[in-house]
C-alpha positions, -999 to +999 in steps of 0.1 A: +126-130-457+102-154-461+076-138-440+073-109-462+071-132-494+040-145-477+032-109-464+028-096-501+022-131-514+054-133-534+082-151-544+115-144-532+125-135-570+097-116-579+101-092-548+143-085-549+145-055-571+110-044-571+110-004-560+088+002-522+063+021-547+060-007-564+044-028-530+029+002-516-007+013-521-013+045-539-027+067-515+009+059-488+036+062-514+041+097-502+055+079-467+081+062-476+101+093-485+088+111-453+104+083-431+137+082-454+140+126-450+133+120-410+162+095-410+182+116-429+178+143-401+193+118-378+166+097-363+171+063-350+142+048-368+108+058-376+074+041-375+049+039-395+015+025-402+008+018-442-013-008-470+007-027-492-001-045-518-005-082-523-003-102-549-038-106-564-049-070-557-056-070-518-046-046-494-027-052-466-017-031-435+018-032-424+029-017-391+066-006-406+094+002-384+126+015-402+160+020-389+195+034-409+225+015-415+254+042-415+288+046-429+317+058-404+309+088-413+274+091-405+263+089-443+230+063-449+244+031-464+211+009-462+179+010-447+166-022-427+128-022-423+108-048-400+070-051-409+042-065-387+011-072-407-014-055-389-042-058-412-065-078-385-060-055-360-071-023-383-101-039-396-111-046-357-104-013-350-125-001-380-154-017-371-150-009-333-155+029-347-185+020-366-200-002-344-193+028-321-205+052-346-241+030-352-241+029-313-242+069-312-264+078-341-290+057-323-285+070-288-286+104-302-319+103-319-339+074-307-372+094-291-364+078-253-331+090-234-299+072-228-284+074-193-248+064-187-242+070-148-211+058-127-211+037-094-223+066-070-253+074-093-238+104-116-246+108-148-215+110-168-235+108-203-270+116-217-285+116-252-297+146-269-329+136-263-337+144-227-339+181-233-374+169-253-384+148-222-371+176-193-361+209-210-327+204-198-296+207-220-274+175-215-246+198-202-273+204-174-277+169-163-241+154-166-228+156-134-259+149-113-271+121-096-305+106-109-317+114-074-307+148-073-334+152-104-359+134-090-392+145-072-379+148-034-408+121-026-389+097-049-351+103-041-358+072-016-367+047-044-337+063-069-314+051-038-329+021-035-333+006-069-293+020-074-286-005-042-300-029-062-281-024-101-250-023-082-258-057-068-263-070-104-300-067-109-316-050-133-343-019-128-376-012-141-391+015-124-415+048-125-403+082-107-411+118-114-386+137-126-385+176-119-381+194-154-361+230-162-394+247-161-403+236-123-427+213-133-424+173-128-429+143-154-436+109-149-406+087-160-404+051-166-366+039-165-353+004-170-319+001-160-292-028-164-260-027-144-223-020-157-197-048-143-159-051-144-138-080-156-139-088-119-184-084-122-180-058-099-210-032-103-192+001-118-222+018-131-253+013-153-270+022-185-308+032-185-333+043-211-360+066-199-393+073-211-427+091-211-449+080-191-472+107-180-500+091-202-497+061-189-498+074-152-527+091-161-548+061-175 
């Protein structure tokens, strides 16, 4: 039809009797006869996600559904195939992932720590990097309040400044944080609150750092 002339960038001539492998990037060829042998077993229709290509050289992503048209006797007489072109959404998606991916490296191995924590104060993430700041493993921290680590004498202000992100404000604060080997740090956190569509507080990210030497001057 004449959205899959534009789809491939086409005319109507030029696309009858051109072969699927013909339209179909390189590296998905190989699909098409996977979807026609799972037909042949007696599915429905299959789905499938593959790049075509357009006219010109570009690659576009369909989103392929493809059902059978069958004889009497069961035998395949036709195929009838339905594309989406879901190239937007894939690029999106791909850049999610690497925008993701950017977002990790950096919370991995920036020299401060990363905090993720849900509404009642747990941790539910932490970067690599506290074990450099506390001694503890991540796995020893996820699953603990912020005030459960904290120096008994400042549990009070952990509670208080989490009243506060879950109101909507944000947190810049000092507390000392007992470490694996019994001892205690000073720690500076500044904190933002997580909100839902609704701007209901659901958690908050914080960084924390050093700041024993700063305590001390």
């Amino acid at each position: 039809n004449d959205a899959m002339c534009r789809f491939l960038g086409l005319e109507a001539a030029e696309l009858q009797g051109m072969s699927v492998s013909e339209i179909t990037h390189p590296d998905d060829i190989a699909s098409s006869p996977a979807m026609a042998a799972r037909l042949t077993a007696g599915e429905a229709s299959v789905r499938s996600l593959k790049r075509y290509l357009r006219k010109g050289g570009d690659i576009r992503w369909g989103d392929i559904t493809v059902s059978a048209l069958r004889t009497g006797s069961g035998e395949i007489r036709l195929y009838v195939a339905q594309i989406v072109d879901a190239t937007e959404a894939v690029q999106l998606r791909q850049e999610l992932a690497e925008s993701q991916e950017r977002y990790r490296l950096l919370a991995e191995n920036a020299s401060d720590v990363v905090t993720r924590t849900d509404g009642d104060g747990v941790i539910r993430w932490v970067s690599p990097s506290v074990t450099d700041l506390t001694g503890w493993a991540p796995d020893d921290v996820v699953g603990r309040s912020v005030a459960e680590l904290a120096h008994p004498d400042d549990a009070s202000l952990v509670l208080a400044k989490s009243a506060e992100l879950m109101a909507g404000l944000r947190g810049n604060y000092r507390i000392r944080v007992r470490c694996a080997d019994a001892s205690t740090r000073w720690v500076g956190i500044t904190a933002r609150p997580i909100t839902d569509d609704d701007g209901v507080g659901v958690g908050r990210i914080a960084g924390w750092r050093d700041a024993s030497k700063e305590v001390s001057a």
